[in-house]
TIDREN-406843 format. One record per residue (C-alpha): residue number from 1; residue in one letter; y, z, x. Coordinates in nm, 2 decimals. Example, Ala and Ser with C-alpha at 12.3 -4.5 7.8 and 13.67 -1.06 7.14 Angstrom:
BEGIN
<torro><num>1</num><residu>A</residu><yy>-0.45</yy><zz>0.78</zz><xx>1.23</xx></torro>
<torro><num>2</num><residu>S</residu><yy>-0.11</yy><zz>0.71</zz><xx>1.37</xx></torro>
//
This chain:
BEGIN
<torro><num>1</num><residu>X</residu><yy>0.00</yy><zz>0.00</zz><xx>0.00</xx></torro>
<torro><num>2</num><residu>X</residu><yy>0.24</yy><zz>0.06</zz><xx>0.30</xx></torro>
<torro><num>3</num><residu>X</residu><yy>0.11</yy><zz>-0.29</zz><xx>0.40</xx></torro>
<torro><num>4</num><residu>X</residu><yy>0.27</yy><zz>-0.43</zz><xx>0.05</xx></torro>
<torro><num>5</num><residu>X</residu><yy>0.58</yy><zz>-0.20</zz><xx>0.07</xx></torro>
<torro><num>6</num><residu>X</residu><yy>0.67</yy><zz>-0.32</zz><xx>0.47</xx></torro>
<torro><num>7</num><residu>X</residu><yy>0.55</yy><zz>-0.68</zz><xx>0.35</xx></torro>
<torro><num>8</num><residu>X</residu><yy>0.77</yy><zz>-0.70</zz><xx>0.01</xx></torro>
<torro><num>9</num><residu>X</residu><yy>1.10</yy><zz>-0.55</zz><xx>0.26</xx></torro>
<torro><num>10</num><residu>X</residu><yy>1.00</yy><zz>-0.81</zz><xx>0.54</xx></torro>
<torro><num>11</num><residu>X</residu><yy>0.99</yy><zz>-1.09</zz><xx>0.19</xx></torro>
<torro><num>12</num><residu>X</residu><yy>1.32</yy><zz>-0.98</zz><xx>0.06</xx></torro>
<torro><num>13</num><residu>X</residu><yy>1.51</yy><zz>-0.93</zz><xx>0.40</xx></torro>
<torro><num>14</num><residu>X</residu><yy>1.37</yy><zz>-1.30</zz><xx>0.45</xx></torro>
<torro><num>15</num><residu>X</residu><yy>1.51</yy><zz>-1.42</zz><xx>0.13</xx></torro>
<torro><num>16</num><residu>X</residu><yy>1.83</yy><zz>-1.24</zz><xx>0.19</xx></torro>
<torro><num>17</num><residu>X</residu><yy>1.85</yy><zz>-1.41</zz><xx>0.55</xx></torro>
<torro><num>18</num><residu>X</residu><yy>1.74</yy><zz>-1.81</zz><xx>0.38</xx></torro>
<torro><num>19</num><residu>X</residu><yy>2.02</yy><zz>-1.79</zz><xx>0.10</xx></torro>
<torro><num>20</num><residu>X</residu><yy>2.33</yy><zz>-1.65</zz><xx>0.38</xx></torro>
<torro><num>21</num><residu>X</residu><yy>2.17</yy><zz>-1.96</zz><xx>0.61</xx></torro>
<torro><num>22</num><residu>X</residu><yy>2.16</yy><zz>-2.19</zz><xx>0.30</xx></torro>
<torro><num>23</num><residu>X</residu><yy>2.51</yy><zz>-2.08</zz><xx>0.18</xx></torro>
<torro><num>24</num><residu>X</residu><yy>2.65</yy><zz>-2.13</zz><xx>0.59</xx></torro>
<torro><num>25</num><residu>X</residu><yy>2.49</yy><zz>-2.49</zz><xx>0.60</xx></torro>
<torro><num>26</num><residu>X</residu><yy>2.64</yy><zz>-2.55</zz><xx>0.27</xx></torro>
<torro><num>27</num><residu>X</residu><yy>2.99</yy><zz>-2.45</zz><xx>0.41</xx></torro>
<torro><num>28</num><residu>X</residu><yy>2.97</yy><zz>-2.66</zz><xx>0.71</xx></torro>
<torro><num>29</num><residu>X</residu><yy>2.83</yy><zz>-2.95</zz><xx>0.55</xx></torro>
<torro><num>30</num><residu>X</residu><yy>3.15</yy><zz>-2.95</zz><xx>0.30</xx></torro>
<torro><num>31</num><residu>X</residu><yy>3.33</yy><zz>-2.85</zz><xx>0.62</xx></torro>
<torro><num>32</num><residu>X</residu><yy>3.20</yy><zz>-3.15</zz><xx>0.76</xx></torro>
<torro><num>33</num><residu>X</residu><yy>3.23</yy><zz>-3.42</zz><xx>0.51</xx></torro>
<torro><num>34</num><residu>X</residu><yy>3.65</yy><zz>-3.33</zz><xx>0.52</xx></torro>
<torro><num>35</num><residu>X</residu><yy>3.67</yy><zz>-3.34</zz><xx>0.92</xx></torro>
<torro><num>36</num><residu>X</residu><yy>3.51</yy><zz>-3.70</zz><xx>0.89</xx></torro>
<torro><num>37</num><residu>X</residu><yy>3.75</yy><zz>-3.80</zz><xx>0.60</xx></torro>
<torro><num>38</num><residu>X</residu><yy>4.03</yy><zz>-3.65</zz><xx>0.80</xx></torro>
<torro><num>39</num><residu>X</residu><yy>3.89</yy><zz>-3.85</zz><xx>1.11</xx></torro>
<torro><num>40</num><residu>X</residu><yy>3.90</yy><zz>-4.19</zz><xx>0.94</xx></torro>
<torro><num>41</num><residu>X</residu><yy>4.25</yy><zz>-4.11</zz><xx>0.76</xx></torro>
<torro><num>42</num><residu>X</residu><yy>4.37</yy><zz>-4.03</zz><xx>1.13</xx></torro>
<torro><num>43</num><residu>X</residu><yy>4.19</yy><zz>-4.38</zz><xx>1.23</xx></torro>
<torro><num>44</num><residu>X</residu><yy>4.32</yy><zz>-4.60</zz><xx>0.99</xx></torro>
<torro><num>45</num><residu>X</residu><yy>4.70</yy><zz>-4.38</zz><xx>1.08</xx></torro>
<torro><num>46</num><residu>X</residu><yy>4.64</yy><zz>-4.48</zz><xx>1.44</xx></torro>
<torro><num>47</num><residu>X</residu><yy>4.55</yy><zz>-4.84</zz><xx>1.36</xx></torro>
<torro><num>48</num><residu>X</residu><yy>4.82</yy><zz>-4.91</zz><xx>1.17</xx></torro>
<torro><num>49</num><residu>X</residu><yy>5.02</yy><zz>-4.71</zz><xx>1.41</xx></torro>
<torro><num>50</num><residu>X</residu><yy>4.94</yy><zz>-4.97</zz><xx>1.71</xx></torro>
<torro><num>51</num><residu>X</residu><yy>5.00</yy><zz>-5.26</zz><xx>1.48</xx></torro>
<torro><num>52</num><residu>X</residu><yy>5.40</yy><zz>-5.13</zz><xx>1.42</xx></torro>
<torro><num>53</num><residu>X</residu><yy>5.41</yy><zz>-5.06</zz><xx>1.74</xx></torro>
<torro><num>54</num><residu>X</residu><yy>5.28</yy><zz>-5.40</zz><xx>1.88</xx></torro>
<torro><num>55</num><residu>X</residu><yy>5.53</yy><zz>-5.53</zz><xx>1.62</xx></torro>
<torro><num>56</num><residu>X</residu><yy>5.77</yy><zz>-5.29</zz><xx>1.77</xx></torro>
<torro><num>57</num><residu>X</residu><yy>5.76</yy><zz>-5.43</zz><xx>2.10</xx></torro>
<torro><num>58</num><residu>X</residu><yy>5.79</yy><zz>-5.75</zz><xx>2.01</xx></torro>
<torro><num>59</num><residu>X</residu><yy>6.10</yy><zz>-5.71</zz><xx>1.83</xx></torro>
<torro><num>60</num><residu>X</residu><yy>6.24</yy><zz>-5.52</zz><xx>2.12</xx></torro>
<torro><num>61</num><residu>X</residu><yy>6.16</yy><zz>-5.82</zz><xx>2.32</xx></torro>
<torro><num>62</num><residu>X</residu><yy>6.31</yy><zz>-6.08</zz><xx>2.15</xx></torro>
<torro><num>63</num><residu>X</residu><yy>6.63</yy><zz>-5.84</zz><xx>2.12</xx></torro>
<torro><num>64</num><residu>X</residu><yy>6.65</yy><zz>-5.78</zz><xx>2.49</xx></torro>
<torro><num>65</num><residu>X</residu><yy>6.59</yy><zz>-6.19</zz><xx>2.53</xx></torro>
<torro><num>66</num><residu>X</residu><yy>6.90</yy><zz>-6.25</zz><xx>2.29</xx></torro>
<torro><num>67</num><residu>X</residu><yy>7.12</yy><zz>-5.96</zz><xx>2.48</xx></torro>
<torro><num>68</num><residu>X</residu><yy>7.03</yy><zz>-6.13</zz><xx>2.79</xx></torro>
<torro><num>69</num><residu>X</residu><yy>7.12</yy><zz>-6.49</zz><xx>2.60</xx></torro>
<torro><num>70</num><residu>X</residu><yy>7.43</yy><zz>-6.34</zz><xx>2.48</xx></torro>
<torro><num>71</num><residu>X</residu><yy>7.56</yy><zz>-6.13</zz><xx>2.78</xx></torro>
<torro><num>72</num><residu>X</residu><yy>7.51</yy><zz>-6.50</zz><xx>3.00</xx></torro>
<torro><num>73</num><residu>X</residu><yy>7.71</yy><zz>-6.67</zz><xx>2.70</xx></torro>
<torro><num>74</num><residu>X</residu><yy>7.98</yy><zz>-6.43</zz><xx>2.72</xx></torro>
<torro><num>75</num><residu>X</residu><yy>8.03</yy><zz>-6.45</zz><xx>3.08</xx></torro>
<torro><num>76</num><residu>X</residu><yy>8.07</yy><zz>-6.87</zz><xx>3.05</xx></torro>
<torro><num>77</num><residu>X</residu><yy>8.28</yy><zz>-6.83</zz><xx>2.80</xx></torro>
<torro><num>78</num><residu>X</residu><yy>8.51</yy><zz>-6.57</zz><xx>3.00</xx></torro>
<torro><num>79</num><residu>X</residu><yy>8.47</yy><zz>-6.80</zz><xx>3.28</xx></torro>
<torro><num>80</num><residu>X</residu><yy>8.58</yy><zz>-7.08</zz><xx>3.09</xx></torro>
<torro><num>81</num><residu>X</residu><yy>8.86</yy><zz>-6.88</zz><xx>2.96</xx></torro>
<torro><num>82</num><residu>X</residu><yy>8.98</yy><zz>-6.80</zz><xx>3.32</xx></torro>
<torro><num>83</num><residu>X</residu><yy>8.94</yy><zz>-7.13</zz><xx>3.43</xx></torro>
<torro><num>84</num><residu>X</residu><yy>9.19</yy><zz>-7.22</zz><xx>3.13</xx></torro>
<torro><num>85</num><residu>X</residu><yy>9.43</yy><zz>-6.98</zz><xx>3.18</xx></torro>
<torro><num>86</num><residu>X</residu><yy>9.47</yy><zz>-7.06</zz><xx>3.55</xx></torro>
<torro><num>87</num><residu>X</residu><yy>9.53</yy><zz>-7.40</zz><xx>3.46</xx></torro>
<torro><num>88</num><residu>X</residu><yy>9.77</yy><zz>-7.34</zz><xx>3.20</xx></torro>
<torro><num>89</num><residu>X</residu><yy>9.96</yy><zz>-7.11</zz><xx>3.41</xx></torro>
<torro><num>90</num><residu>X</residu><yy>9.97</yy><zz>-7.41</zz><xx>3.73</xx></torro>
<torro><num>91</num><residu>X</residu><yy>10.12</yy><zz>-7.64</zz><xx>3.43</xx></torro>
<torro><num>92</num><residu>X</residu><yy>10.37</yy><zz>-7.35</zz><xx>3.33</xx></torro>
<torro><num>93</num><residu>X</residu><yy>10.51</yy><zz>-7.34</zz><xx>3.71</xx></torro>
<torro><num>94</num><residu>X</residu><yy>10.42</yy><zz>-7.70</zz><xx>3.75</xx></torro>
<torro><num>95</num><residu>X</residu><yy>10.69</yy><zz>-7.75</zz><xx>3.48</xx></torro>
<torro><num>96</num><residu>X</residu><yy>10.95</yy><zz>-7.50</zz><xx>3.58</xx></torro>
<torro><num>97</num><residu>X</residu><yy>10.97</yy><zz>-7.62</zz><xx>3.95</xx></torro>
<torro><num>98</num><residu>X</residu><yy>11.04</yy><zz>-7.97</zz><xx>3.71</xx></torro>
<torro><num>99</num><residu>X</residu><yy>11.30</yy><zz>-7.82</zz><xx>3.57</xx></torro>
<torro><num>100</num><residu>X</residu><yy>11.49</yy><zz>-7.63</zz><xx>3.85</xx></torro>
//
C-alpha cells in the first residue's frame, strides 16, 4: 500500500511536471510564431528600405550631376559677362578719347 501511496505521488508530481512543460511549450511556440512574423515585417521593412534608398542615391546623383552642370554654366556665363563688360568699357574710353 506504501508502494500505491509513493507511486500515486510520483503519478501526480509527474502530471503536475507534463501540464507546467505543456503550458511552457505552449508559451514559446505562440512566443515564437510573433518573433517570425515580427522577423518577416522587419524583412519586407528592410527591403523596401534598400529600394528607397537605391532610389535615394540615384536622385542624389543626378542632383549632384545638374549642380555640377549648373555651377559650370554659371561660370561661362560670368565669363561671358566679363568678357562683355570689358569690351564695353574699351568702347566707353574708345569713345571719350574720340571725343576729347
Amino acid at each position: 500500500e506504501t508502494m500505491n501511496a509513493e507511486e500515486a505521488a510520483s503519478q501526480h508530481q509527474y502530471e503536475d511536471l507534463m501540464a507546467t512543460k505543456t503550458a511552457q511549450n505552449k508559451d514559446w511556440m505562440v512566443s515564437r510564431g510573433r518573433k517570425e512574423e515580427e522577423k518577416a515585417a522587419a524583412e519586407d521593412s528592410l527591403g523596401m528600405d534598400t529600394e528607397n534608398r537605391a532610389g535615394e542615391l540615384e536622385e542624389l546623383e543626378a542632383a549632384q550631376r545638374f549642380f555640377a552642370d549648373t555651377a559650370a554654366a554659371c561660370k561661362d556665363k560670368a565669363d561671358e559677362w566679363a568678357e562683355r563688360s570689358r569690351n564695353r568699357d574699351e568702347e566707353l574710353t574708345g569713345i571719350q578719347q574720340a571725343i576729347d
